[in-house]
PDB file of N, CA, C and O in Angstrom:
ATOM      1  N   UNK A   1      98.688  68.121  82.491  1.00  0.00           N
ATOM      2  CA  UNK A   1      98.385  69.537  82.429  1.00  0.00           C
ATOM      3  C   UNK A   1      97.656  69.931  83.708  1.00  0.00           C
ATOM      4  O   UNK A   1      96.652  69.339  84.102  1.00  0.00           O
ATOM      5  N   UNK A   2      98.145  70.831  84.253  1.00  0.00           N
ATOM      6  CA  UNK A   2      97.414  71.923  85.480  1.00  0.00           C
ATOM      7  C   UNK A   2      96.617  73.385  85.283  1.00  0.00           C
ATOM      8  O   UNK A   2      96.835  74.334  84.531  1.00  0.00           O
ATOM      9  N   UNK A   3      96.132  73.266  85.765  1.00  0.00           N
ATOM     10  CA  UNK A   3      95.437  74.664  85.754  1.00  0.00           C
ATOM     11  C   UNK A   3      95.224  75.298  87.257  1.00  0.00           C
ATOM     12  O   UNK A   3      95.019  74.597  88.249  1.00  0.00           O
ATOM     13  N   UNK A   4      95.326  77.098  87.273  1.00  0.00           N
ATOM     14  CA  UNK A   4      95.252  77.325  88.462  1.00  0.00           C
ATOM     15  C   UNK A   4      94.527  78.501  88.242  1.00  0.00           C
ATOM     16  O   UNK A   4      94.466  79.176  87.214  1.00  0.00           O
ATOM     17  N   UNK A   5      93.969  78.673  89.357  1.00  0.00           N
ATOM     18  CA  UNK A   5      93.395  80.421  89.142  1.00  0.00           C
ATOM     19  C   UNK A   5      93.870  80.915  89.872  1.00  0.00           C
ATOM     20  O   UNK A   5      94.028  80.455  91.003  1.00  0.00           O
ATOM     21  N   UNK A   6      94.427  82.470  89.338  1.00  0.00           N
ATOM     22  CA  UNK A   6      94.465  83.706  90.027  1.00  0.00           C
ATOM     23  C   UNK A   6      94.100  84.765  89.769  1.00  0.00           C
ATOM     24  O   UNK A   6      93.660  84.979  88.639  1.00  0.00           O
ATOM     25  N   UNK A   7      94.162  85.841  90.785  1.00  0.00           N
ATOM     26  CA  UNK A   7      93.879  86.909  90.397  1.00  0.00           C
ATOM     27  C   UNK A   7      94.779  88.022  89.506  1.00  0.00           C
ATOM     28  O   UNK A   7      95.986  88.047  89.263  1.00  0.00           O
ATOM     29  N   UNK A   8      93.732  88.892  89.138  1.00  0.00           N
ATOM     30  CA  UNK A   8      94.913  89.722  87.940  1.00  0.00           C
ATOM     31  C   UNK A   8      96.213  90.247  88.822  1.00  0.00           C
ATOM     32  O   UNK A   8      97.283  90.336  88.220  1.00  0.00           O
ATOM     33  N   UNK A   9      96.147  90.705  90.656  1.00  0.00           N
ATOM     34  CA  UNK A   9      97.304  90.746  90.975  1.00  0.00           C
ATOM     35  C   UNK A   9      98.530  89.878  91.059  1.00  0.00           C
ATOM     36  O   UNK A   9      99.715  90.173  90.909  1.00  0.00           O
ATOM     37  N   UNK A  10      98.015  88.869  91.304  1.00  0.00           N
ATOM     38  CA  UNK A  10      98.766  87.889  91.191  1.00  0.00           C
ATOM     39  C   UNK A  10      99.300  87.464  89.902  1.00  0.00           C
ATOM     40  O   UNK A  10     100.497  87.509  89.620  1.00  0.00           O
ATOM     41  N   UNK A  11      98.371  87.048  89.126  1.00  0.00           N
ATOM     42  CA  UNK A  11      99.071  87.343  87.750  1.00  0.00           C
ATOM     43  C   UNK A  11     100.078  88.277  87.514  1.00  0.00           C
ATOM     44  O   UNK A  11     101.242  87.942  87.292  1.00  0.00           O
ATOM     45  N   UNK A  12      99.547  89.866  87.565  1.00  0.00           N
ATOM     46  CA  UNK A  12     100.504  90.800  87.120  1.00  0.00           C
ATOM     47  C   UNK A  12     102.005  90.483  87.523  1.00  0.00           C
ATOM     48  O   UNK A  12     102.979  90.578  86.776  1.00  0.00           O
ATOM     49  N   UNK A  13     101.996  89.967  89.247  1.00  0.00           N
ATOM     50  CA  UNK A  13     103.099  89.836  89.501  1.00  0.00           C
ATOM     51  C   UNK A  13     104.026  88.488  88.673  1.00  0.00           C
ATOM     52  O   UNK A  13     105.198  88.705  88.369  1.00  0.00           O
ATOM     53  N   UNK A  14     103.403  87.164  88.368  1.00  0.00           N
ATOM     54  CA  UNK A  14     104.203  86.350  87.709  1.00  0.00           C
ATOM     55  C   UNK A  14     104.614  86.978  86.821  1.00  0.00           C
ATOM     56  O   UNK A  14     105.836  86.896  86.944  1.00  0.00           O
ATOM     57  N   UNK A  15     104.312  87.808  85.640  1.00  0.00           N
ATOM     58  CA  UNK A  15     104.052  88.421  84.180  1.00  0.00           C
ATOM     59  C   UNK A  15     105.706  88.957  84.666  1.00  0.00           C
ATOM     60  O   UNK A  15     106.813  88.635  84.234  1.00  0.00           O
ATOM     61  N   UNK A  16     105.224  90.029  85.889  1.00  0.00           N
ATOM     62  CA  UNK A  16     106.753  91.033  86.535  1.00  0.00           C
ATOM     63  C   UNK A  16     107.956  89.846  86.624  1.00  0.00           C
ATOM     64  O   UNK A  16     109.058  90.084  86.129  1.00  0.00           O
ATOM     65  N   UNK A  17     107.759  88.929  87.094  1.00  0.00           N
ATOM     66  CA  UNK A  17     108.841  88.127  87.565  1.00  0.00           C
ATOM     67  C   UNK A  17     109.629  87.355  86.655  1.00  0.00           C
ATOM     68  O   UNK A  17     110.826  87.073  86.695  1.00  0.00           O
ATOM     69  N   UNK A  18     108.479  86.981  85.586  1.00  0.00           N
ATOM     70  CA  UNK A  18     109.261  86.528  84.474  1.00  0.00           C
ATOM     71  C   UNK A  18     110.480  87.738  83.856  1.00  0.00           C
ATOM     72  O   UNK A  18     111.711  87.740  83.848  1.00  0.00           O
ATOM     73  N   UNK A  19     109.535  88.614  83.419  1.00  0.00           N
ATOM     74  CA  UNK A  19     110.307  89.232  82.818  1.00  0.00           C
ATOM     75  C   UNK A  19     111.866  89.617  84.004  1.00  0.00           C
ATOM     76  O   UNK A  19     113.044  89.492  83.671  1.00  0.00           O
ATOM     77  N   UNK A  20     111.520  89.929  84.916  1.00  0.00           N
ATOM     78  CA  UNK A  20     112.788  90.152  86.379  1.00  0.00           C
ATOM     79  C   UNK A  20     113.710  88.454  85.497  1.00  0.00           C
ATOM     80  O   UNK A  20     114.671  88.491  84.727  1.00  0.00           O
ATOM     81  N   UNK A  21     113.236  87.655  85.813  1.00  0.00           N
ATOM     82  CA  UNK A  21     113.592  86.394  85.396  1.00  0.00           C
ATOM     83  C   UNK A  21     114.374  86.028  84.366  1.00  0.00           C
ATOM     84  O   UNK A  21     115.420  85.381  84.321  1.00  0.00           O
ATOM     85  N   UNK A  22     113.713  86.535  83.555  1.00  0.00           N
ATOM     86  CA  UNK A  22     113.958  86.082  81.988  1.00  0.00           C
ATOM     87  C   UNK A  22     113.572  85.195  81.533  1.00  0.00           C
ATOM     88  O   UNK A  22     114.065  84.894  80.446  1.00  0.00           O
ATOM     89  N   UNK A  23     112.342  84.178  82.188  1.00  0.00           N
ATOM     90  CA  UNK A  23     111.857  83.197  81.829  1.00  0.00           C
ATOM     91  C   UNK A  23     111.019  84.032  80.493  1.00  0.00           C
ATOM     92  O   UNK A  23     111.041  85.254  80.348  1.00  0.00           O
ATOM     93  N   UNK A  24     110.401  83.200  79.716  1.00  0.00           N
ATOM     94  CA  UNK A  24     110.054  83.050  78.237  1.00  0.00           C
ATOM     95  C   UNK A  24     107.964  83.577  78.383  1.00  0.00           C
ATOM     96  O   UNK A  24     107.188  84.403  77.903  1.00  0.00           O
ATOM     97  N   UNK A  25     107.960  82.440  79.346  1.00  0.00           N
ATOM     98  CA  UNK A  25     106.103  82.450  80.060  1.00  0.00           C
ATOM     99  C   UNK A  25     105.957  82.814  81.379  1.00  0.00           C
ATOM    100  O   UNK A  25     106.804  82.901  82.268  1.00  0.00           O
ATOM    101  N   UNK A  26     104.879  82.996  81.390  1.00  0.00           N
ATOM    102  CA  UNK A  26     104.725  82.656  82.894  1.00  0.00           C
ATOM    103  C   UNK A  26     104.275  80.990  82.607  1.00  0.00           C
ATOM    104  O   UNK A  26     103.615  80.507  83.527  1.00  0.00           O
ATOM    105  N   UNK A  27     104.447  80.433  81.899  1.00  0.00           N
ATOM    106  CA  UNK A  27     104.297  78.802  82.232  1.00  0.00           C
ATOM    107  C   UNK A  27     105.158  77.977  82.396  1.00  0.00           C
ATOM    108  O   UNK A  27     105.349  76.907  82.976  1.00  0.00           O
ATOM    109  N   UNK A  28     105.968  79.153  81.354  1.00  0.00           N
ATOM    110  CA  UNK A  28     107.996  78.308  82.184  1.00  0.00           C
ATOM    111  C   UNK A  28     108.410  78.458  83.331  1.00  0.00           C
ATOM    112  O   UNK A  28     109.016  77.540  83.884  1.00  0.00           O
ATOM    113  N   UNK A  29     108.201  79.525  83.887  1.00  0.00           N
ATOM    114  CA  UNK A  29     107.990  80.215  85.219  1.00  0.00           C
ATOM    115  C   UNK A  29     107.594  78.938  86.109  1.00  0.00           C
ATOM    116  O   UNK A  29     108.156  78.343  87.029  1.00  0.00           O
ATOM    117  N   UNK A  30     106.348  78.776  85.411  1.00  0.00           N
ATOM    118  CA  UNK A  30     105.357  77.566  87.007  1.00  0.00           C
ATOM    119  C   UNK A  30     106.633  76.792  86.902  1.00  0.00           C
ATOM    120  O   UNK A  30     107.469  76.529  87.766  1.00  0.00           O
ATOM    121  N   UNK A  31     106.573  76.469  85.534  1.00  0.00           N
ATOM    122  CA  UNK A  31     107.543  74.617  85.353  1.00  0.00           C
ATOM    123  C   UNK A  31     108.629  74.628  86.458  1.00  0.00           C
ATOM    124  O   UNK A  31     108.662  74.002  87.518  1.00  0.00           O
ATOM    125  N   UNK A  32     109.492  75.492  85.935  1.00  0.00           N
ATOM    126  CA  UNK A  32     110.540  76.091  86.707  1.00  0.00           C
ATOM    127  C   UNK A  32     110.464  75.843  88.250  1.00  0.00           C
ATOM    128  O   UNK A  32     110.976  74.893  88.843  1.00  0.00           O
ATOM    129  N   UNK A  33     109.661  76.969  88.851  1.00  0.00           N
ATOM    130  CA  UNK A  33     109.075  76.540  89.959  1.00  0.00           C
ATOM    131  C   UNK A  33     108.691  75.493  90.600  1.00  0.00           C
ATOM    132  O   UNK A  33     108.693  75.483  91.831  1.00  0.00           O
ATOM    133  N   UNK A  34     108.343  74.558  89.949  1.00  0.00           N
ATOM    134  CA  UNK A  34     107.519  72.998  89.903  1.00  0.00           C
ATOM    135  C   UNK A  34     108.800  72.167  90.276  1.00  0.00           C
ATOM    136  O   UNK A  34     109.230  71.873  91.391  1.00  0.00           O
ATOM    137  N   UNK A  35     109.217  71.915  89.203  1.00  0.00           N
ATOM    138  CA  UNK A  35     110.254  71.555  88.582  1.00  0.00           C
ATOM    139  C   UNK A  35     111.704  71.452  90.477  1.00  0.00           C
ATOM    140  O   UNK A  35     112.225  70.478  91.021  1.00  0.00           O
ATOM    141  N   UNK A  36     111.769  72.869  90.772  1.00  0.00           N
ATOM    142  CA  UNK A  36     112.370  73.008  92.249  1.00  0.00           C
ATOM    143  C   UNK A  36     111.637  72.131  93.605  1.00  0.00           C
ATOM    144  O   UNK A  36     112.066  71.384  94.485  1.00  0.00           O
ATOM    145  N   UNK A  37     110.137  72.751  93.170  1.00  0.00           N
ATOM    146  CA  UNK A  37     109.540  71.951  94.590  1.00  0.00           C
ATOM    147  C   UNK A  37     109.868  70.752  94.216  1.00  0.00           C
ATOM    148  O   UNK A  37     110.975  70.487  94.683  1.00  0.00           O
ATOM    149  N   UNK A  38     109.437  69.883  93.591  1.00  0.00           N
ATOM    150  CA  UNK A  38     109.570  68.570  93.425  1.00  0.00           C
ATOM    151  C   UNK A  38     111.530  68.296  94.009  1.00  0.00           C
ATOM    152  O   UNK A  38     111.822  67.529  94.926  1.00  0.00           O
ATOM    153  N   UNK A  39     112.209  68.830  93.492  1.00  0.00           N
ATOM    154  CA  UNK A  39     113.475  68.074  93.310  1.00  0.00           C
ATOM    155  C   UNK A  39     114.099  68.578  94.537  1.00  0.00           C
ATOM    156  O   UNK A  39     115.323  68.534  94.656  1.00  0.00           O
ATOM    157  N   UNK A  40     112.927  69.318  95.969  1.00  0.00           N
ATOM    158  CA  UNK A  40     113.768  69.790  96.853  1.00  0.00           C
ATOM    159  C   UNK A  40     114.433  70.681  97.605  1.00  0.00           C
ATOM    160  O   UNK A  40     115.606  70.682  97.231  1.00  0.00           O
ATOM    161  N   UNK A  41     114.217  71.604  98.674  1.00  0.00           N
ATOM    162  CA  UNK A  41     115.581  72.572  98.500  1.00  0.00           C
ATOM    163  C   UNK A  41     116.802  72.148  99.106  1.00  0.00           C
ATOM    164  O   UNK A  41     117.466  72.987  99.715  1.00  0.00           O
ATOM    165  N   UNK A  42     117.170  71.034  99.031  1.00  0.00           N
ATOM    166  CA  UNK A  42     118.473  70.553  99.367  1.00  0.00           C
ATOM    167  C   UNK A  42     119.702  71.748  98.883  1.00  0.00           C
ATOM    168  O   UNK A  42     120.655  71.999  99.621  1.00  0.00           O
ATOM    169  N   UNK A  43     119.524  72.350  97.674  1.00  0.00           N
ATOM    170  CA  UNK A  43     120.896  72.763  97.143  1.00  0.00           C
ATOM    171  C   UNK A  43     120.435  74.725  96.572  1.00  0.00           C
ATOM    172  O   UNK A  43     120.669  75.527  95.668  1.00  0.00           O
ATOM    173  N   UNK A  44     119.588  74.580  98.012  1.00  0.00           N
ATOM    174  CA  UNK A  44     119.199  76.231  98.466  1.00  0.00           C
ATOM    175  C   UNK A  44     118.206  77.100  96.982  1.00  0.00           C
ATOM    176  O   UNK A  44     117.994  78.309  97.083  1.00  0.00           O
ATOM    177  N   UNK A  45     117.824  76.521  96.040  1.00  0.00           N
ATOM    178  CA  UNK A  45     117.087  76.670  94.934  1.00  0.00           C
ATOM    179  C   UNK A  45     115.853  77.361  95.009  1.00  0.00           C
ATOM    180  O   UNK A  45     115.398  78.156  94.188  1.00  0.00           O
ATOM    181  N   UNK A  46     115.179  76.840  96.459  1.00  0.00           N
ATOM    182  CA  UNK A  46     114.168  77.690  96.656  1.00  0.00           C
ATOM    183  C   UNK A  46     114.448  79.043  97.732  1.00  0.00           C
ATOM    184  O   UNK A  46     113.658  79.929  98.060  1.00  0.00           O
ATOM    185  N   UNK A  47     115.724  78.853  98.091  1.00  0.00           N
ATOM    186  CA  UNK A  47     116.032  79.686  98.695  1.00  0.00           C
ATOM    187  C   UNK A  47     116.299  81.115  97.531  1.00  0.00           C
ATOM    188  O   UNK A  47     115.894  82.271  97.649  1.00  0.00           O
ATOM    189  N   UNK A  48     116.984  80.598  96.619  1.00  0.00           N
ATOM    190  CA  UNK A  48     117.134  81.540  95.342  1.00  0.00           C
ATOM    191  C   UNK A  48     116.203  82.203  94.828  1.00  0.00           C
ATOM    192  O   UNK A  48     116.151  83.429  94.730  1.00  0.00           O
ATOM    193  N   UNK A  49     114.885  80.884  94.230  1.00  0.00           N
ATOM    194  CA  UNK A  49     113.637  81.363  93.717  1.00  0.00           C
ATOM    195  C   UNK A  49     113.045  82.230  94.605  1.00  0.00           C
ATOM    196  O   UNK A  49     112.993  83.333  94.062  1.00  0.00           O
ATOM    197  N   UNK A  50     112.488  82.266  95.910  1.00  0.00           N
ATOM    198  CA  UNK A  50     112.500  83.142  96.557  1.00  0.00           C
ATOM    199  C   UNK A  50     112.809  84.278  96.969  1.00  0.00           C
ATOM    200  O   UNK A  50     111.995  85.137  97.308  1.00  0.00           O
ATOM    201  N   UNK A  51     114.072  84.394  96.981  1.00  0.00           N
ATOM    202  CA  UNK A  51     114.823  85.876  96.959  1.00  0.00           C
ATOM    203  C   UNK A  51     114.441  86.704  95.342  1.00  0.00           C
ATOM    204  O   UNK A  51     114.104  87.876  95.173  1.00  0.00           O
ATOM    205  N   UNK A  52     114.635  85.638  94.326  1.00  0.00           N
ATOM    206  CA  UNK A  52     114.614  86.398  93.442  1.00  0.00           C
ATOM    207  C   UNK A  52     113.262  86.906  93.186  1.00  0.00           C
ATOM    208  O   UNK A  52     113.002  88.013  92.715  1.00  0.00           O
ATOM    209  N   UNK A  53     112.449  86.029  93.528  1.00  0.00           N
ATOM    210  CA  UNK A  53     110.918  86.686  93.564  1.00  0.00           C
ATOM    211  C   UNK A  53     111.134  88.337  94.384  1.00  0.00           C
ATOM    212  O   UNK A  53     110.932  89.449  93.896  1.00  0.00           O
ATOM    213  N   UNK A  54     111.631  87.956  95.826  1.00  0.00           N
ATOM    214  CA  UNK A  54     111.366  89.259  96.356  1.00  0.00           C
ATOM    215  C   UNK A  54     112.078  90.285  95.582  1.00  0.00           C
ATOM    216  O   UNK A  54     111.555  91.381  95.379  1.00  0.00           O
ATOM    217  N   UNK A  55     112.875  90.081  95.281  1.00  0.00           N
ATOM    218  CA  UNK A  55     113.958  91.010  94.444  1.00  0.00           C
ATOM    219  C   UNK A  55     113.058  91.827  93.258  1.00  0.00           C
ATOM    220  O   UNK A  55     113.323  93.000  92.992  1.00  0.00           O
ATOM    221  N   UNK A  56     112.100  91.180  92.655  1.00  0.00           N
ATOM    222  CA  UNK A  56     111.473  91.278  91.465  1.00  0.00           C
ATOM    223  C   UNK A  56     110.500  92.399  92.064  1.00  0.00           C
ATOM    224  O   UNK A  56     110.494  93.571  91.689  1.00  0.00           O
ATOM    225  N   UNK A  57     109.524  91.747  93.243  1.00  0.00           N
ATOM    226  CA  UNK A  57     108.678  92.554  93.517  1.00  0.00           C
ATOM    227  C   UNK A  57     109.042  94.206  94.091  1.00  0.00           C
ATOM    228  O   UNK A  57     108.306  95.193  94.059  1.00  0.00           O
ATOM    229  N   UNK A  58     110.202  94.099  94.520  1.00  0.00           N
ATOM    230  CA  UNK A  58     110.961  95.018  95.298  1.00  0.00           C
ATOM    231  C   UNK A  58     111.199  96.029  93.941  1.00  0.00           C
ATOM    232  O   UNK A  58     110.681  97.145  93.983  1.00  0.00           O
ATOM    233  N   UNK A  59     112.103  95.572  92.562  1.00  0.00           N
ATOM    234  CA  UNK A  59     112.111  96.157  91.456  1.00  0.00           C
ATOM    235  C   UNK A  59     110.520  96.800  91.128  1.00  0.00           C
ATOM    236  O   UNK A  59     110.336  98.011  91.005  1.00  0.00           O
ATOM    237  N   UNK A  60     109.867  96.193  91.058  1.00  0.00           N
ATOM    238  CA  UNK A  60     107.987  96.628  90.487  1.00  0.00           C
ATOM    239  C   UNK A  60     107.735  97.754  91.775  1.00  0.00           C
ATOM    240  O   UNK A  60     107.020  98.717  91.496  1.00  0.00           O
ATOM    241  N   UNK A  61     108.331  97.664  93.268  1.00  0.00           N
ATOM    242  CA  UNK A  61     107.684  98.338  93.736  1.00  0.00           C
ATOM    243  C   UNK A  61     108.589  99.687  93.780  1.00  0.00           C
ATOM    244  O   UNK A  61     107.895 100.660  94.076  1.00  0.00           O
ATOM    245  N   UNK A  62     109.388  99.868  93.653  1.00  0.00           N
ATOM    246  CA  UNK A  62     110.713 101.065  93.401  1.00  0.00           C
ATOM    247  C   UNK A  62     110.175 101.686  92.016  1.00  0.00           C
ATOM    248  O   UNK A  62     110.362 102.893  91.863  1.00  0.00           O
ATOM    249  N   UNK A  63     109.461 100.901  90.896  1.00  0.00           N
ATOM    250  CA  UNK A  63     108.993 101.794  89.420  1.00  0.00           C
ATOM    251  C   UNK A  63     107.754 102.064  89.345  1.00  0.00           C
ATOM    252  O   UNK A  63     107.189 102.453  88.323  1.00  0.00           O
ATOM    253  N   UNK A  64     106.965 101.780  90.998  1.00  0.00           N
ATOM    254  CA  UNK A  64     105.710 102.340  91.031  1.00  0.00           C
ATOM    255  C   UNK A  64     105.904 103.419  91.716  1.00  0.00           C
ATOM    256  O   UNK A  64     105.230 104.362  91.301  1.00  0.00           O
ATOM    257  N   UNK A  65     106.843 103.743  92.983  1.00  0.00           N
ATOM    258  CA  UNK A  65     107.194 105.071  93.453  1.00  0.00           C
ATOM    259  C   UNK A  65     107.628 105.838  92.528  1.00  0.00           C
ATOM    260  O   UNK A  65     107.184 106.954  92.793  1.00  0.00           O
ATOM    261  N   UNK A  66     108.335 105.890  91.451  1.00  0.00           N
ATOM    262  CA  UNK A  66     109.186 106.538  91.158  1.00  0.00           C
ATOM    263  C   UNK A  66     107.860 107.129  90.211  1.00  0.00           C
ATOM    264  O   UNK A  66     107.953 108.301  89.844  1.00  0.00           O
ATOM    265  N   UNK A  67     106.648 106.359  89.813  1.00  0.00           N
ATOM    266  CA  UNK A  67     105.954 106.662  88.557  1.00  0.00           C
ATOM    267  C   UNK A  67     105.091 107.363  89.326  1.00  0.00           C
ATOM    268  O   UNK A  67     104.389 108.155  88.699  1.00  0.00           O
ATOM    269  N   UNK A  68     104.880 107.295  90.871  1.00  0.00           N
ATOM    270  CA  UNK A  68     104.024 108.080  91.777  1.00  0.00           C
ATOM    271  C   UNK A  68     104.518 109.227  92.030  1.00  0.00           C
ATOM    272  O   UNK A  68     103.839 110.252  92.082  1.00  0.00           O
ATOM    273  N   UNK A  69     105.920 109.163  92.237  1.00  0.00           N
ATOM    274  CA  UNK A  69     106.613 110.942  92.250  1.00  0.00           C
ATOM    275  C   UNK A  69     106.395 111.074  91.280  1.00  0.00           C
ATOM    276  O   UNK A  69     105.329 111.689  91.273  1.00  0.00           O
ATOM    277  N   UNK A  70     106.883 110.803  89.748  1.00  0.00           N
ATOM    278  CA  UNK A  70     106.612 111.465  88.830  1.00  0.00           C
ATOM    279  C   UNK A  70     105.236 112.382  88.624  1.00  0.00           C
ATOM    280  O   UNK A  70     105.276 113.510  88.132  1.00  0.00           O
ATOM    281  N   UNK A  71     103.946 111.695  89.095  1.00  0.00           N
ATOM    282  CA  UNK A  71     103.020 112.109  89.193  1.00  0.00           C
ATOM    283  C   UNK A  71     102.913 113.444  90.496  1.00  0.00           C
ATOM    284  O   UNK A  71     102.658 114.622  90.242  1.00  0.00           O
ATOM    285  N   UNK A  72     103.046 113.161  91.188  1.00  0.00           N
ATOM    286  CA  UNK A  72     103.366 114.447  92.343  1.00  0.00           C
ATOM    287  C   UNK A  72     103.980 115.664  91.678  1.00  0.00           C
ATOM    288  O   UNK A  72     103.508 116.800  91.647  1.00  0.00           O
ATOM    289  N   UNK A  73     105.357 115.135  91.037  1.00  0.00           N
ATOM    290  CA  UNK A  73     105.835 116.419  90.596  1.00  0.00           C
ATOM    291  C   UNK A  73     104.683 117.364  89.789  1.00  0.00           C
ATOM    292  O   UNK A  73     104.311 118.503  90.071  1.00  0.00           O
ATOM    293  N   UNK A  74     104.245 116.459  88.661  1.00  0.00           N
ATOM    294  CA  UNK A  74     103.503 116.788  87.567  1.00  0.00           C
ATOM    295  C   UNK A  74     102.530 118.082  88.055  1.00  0.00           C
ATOM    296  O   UNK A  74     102.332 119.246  87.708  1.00  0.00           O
ATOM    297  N   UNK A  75     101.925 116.883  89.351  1.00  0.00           N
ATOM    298  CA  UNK A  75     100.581 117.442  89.689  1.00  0.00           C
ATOM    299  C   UNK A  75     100.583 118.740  90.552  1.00  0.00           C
ATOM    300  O   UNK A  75      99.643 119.529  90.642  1.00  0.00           O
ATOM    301  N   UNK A  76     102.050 118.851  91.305  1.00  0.00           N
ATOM    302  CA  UNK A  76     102.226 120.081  91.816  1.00  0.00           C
ATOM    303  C   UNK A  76     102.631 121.220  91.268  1.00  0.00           C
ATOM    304  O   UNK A  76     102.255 122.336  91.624  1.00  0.00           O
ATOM    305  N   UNK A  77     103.769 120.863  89.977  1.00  0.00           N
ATOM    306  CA  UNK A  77     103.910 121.560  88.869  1.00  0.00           C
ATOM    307  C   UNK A  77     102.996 122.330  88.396  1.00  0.00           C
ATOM    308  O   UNK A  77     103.222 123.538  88.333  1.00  0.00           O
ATOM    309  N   UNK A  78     101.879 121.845  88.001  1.00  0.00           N
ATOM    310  CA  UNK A  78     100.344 122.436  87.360  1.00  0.00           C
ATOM    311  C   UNK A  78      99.658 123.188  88.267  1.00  0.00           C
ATOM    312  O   UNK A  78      99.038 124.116  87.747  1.00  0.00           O
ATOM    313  N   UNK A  79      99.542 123.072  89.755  1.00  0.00           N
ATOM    314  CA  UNK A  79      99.101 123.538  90.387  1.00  0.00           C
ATOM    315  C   UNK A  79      99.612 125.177  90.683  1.00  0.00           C
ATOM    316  O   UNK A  79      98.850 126.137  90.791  1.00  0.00           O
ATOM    317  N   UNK A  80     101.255 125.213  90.789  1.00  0.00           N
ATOM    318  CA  UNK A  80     101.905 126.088  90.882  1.00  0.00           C
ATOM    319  C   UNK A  80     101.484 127.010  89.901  1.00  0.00           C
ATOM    320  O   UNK A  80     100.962 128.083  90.203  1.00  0.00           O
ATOM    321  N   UNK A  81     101.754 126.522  88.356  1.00  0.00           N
ATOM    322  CA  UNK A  81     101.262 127.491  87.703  1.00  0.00           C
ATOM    323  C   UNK A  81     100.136 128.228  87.065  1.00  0.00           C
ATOM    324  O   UNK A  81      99.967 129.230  86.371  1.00  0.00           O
ATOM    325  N   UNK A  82      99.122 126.831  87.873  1.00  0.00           N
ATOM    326  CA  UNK A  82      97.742 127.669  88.041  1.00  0.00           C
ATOM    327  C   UNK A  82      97.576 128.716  88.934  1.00  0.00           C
ATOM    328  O   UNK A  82      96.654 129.523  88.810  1.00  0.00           O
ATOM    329  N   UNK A  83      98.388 128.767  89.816  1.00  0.00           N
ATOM    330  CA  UNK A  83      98.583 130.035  91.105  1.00  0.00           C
ATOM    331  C   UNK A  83      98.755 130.872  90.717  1.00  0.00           C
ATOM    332  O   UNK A  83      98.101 131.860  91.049  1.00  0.00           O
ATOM    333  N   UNK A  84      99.891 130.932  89.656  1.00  0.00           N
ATOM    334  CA  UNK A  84     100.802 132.021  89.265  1.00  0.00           C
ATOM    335  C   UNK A  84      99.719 132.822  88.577  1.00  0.00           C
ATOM    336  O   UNK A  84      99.155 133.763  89.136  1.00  0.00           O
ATOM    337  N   UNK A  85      99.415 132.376  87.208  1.00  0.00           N
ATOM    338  CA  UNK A  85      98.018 132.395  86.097  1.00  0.00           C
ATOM    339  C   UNK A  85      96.909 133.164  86.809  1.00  0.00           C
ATOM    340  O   UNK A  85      96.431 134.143  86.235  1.00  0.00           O
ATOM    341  N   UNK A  86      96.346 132.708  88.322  1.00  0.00           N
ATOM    342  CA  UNK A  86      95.471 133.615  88.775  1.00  0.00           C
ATOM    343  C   UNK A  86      95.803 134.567  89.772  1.00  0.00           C
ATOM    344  O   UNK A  86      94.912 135.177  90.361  1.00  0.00           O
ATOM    345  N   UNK A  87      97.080 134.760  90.032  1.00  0.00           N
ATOM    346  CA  UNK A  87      97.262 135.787  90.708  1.00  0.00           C
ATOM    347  C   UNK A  87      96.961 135.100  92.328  1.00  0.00           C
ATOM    348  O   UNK A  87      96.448 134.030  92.656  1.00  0.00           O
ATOM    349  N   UNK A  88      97.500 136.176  93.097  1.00  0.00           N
ATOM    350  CA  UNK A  88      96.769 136.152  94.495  1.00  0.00           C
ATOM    351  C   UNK A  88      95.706 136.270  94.755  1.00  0.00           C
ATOM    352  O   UNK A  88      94.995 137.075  94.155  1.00  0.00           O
ATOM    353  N   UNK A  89      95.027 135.093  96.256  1.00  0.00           N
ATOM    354  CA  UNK A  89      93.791 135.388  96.161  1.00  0.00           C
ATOM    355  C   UNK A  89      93.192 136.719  96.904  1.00  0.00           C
ATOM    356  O   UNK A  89      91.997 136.996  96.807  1.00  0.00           O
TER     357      UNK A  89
END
């Protein structure tokens, strides 16, 4: 048995990757991971795990813009019709 520390970003991101993944844990995840270093990248595996990591983070970072426009719209939305509501200044 291993143990490692990280931080909650780091965490968050395994948590993201699994699920990108479809692994079960993030402890199947390590294994997984483990499991590659040990046996090599002879047959481009970490070349995979890798991409698919970036792939994952790339997904998390495309549904944080999109949740940041959402917010823009919102926030300009409200603003507008606080304008309207008080008239000109």
């Amino acid at each position: 048995m291993i143990s490692v520390r990280l931080s909650e970003e780091e965490y968050s991101a395994l948590v993201n990757l699994c699920v990108m993944s479809g692994a079960r844990s993030v402890s199947d995840l390590a294994r997984d991971g483990l499991r590659l270093l040990i046996s090599g990248p002879d047959d481009g595996s970490l070349s995979k795990l890798h991409a698919d990591g970036l792939q994952a983070q790339i997904q998390l970072l495309n549904r944080r813009i999109e949740e940041l426009n959402q917010r823009i719209m919102t926030t300009h939305a409200q603003d507008m019709k606080s304008r309207l509501d008080n008239g000109p200044d």
